[in-house]
C-alpha positions as CSV (number, residue, x, y, z in Angstrom):
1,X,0.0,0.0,0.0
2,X,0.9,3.3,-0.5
3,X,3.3,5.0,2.3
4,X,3.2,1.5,3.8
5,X,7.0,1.4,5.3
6,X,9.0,1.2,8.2
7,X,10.9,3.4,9.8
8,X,15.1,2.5,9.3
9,X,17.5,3.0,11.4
10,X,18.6,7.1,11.9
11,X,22.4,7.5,11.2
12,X,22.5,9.3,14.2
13,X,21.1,8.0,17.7
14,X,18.8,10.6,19.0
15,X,19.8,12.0,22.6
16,X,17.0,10.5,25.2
17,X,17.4,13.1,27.5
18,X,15.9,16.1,25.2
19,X,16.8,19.4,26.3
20,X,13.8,21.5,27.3
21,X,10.5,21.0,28.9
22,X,9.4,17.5,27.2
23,X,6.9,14.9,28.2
24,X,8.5,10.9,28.5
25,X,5.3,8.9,27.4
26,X,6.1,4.8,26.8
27,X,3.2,3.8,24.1
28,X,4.5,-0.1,25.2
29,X,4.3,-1.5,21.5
30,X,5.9,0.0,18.7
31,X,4.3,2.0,16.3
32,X,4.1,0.8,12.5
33,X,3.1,4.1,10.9
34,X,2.0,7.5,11.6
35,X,0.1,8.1,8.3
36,X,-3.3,8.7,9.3
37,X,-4.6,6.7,6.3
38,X,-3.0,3.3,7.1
39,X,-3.1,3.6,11.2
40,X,-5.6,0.8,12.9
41,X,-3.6,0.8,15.9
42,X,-4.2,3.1,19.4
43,X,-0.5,3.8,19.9
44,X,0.0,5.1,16.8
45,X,-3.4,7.1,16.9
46,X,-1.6,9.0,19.9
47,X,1.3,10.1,17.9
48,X,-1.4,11.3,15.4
49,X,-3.4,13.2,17.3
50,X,-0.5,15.2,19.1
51,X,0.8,15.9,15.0
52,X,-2.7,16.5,13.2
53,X,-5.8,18.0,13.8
54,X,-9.2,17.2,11.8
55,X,-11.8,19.7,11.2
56,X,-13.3,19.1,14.9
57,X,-11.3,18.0,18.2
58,X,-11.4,17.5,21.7
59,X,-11.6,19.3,25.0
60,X,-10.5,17.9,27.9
61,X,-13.7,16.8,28.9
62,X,-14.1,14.4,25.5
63,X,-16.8,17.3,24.3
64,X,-16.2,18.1,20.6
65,X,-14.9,21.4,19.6
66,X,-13.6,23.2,16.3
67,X,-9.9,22.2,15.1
68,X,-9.1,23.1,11.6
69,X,-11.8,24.8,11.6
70,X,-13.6,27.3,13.2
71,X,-16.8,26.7,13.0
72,X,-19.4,24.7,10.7
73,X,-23.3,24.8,9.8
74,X,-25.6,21.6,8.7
75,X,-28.3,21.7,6.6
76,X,-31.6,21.0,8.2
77,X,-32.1,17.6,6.6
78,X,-28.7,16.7,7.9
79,X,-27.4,16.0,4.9
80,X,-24.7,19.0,4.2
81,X,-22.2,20.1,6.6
82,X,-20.4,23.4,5.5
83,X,-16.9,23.3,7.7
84,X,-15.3,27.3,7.5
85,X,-11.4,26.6,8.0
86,X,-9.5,28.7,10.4
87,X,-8.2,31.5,8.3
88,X,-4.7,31.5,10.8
89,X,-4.5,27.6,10.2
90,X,-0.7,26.5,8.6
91,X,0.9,24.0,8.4
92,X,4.4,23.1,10.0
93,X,6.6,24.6,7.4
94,X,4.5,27.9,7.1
95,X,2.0,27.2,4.2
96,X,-1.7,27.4,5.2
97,X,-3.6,24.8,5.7
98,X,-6.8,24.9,2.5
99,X,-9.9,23.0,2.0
100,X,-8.4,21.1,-0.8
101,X,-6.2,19.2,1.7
102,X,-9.2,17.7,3.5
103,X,-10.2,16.9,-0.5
104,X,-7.1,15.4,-1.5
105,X,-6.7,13.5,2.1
106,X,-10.5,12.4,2.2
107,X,-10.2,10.8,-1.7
108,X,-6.9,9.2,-0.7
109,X,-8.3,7.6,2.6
110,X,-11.6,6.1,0.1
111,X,-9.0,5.3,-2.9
112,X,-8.6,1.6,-2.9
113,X,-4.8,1.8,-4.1
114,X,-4.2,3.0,-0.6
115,X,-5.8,0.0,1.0
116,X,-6.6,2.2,4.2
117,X,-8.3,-0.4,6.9
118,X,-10.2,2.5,7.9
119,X,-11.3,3.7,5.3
120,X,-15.4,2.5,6.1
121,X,-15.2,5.7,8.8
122,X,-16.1,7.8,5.4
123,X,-18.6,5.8,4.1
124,X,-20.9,8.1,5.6
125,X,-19.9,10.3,3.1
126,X,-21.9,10.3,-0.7
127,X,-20.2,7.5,-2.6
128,X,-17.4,7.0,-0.3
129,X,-18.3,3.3,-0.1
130,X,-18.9,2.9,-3.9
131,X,-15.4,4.4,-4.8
132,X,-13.7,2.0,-1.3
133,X,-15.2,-1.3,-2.9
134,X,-13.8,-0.3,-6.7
135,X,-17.7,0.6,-8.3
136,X,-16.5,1.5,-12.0
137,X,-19.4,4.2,-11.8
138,X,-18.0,6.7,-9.5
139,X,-14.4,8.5,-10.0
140,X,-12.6,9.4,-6.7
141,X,-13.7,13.1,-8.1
142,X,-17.3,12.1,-6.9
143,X,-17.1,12.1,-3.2
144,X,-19.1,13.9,-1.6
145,X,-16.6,16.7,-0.6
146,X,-15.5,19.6,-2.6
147,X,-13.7,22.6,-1.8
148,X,-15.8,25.8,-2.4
149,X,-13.1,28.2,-1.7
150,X,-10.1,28.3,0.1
151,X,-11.4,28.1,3.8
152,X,-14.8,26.9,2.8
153,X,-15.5,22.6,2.7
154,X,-18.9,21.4,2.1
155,X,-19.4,18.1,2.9
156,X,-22.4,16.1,1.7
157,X,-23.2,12.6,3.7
158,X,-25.5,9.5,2.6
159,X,-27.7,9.6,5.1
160,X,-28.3,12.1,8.5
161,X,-25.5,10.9,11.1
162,X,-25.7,12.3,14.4
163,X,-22.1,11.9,15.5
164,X,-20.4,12.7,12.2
165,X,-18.4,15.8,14.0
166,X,-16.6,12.8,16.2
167,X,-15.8,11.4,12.5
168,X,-14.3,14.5,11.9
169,X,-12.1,14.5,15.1
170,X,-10.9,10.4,14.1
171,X,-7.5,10.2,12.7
172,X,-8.3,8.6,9.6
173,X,-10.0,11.9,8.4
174,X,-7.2,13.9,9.4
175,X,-5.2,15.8,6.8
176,X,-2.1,15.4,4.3
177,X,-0.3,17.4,2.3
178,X,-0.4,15.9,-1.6
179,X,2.8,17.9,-2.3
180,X,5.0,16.2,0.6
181,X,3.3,12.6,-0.5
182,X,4.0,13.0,-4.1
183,X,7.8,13.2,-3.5
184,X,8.3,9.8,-1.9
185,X,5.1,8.1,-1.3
186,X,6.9,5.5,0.6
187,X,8.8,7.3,3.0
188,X,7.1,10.5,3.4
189,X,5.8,9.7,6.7
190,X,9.4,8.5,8.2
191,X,11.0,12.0,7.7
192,X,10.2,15.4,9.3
193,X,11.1,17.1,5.7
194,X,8.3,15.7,4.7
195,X,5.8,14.8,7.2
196,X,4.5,18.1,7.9
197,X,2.2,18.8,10.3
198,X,-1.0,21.0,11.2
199,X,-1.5,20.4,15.0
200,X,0.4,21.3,18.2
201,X,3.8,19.4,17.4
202,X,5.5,17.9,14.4
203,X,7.9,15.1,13.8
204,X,11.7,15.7,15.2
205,X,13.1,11.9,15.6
206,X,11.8,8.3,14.3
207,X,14.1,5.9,15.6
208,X,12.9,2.3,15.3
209,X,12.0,0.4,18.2
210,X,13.4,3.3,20.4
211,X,11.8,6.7,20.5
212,X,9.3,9.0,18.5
213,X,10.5,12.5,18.9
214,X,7.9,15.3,18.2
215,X,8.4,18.8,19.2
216,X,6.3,22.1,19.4
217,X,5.2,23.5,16.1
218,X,5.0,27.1,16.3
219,X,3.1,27.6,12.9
220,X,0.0,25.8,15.1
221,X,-3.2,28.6,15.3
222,X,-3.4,27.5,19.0
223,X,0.2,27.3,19.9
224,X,-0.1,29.4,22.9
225,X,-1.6,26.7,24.7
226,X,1.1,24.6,24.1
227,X,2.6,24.6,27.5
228,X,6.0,21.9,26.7
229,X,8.6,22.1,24.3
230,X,7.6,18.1,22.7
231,X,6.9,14.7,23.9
232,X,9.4,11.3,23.2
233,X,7.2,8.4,22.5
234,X,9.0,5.5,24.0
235,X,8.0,1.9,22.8
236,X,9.3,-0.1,26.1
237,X,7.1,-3.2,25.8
238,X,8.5,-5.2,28.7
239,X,6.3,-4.1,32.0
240,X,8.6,-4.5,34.4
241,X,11.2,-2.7,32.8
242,X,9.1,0.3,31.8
243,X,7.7,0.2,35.6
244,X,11.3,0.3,36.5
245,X,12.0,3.0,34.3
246,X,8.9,4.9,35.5
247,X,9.7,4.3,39.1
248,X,13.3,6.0,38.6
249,X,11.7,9.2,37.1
250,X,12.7,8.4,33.3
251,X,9.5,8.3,32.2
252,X,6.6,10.5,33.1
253,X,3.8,8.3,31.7
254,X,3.7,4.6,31.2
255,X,0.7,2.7,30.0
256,X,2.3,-0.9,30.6
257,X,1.1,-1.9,33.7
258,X,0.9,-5.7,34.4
259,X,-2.7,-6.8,36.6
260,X,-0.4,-7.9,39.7
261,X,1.2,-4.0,40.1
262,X,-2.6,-2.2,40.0
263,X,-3.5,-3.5,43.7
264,X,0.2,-2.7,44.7
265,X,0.3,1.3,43.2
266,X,-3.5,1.8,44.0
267,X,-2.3,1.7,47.6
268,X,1.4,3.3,47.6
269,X,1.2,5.6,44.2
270,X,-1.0,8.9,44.6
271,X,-0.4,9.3,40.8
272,X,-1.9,6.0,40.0
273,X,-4.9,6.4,37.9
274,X,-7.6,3.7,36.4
275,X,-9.7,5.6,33.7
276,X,-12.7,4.8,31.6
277,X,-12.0,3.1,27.5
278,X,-14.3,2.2,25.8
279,X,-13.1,-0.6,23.1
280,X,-14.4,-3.4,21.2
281,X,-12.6,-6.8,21.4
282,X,-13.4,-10.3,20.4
283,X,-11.5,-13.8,21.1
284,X,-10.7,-16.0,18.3
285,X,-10.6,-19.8,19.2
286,X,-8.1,-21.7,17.8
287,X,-11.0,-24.6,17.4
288,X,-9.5,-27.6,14.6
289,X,-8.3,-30.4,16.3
290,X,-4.3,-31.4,16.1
């Protein structure tokens, strides 16, 4: 698929201990890709939302607000959804951030050369689906969003869905730049030349298995609120080592937790925390006889 790759070793090791004010999160596994398009995978979806932003977003409180765009009105039937881009939105190497990104990234996500897992999260969108599954009768041209003006997206949708602006906010409709793809449509998301960005941070250091560096972006339209200088991604998957780690003040967050240290830091850790997820899993049983 396209931009389907893996990160390769950096000639030069990245220094762990980042000068500034940065934030030591361990994701655990390690992440496969940070293209929005061809992410299925929650560590990787945290990378994303720290280096993108979708038309909507969320506060802290999980209620949606406007990202890459400002505000946005829907017809009364339900159907149309008319997004106004922030005027003061740019992208990470200063050029602004247009409605014919979210075109270009929305027909990429549907186009079936990308093979994005995803991609069914548009289908809500006129002939998304059609254009997905490879129906002849629709060009990629045909989905139902088109760029009006510069800052103006109208979006038109299948049927009425109530929680499309939580679509909106879902890394798979996030945004791309065509330009940076076009000039290596394998590696572009490996490298901070190309992977620009349009959210609070953008890419510093990929190093495989190790560390994914990402730093304050300053072209962000919100950057003010940006209170750290970046955030290193670690991918520790061993629990007891990234407890370890934790414990001796290397890390600041760690996610990998086995079941028989929750009793244990519930009653000696004030930091300790157990939070709502909501997920779907399922079991696969291994059922044919040897």
């Amino acid at each position: 698929a396209e931009g389907d790759a893996t990160p390769e070793e950096p000639a030069e090791t990245p220094d762990t201990k980042a000068e500034g004010n940065f934030i030591r999160h361990n994701l655990g596994a390690s992440t496969k890709t940070i293209d929005p398009h061809l992410n299925t995978a929650v560590d990787g979806a945290i990378v994303l939302v720290n280096m993108l932003q979708g038309l909507s977003t969320y506060d802290v409180e999980g209620n949606i607000i406007p990202g890459a765009a400002e505000s946005w009105d829907v017809s009364e039937d339900g159907m149309t959804y008319t997004f106004k881009l922030r005027e003061d939105g740019k992208w990470s190497d200063g050029q602004p951030v247009v409605a014919e990104d979210f075109v270009y990234s929305w027909q990429r996500a549907v186009d079936p050369a990308t093979a994005s897992e995803y991609a069914y999260q548009l289908y809500y969108v006129e002939n998304a689906q059609k254009i997905n599954e490879g129906d002849e009768s629709v060009k990629l041209e045909d989905l139902g969003i088109k760029a009006v003006d510069e800052h103006t997206l109208e979006v038109k949708l299948v049927a009425p869905t109530p929680f499309f602006l939580e679509l909106t906010a879902f890394p798979t409709l996030f945004p791309v730049r065509k330009d940076m793809i076009e000039k290596d449509p394998d590696q572009w998301s490996l490298n901070a030349d190309t992977y620009v960005s349009n959210g609070p941070f953008k890419l510093d250091v990929w190093k495989l298995n190790d560390v994914i560096r990402v730093v304050k972006n300053d072209e962000y339209w919100n950057k003010d609120s940006v209170k750290v200088d970046g955030i290193d991604f670690y991918f520790i998957e061993e629990q007891n080592v990234a407890m370890s780690a934790f414990a001796s003040g290397e890390l600041d967050y760690n996610e990998t937790i086995s079941n028989e240290q929750i009793p244990v830091l519930k009653e000696s850790d004030p930091g300790f925390a157990i939070h709502p997820y909501l997920g779907t899993y399922f079991y696969v049983f291994n059922t044919p006889q040897a």
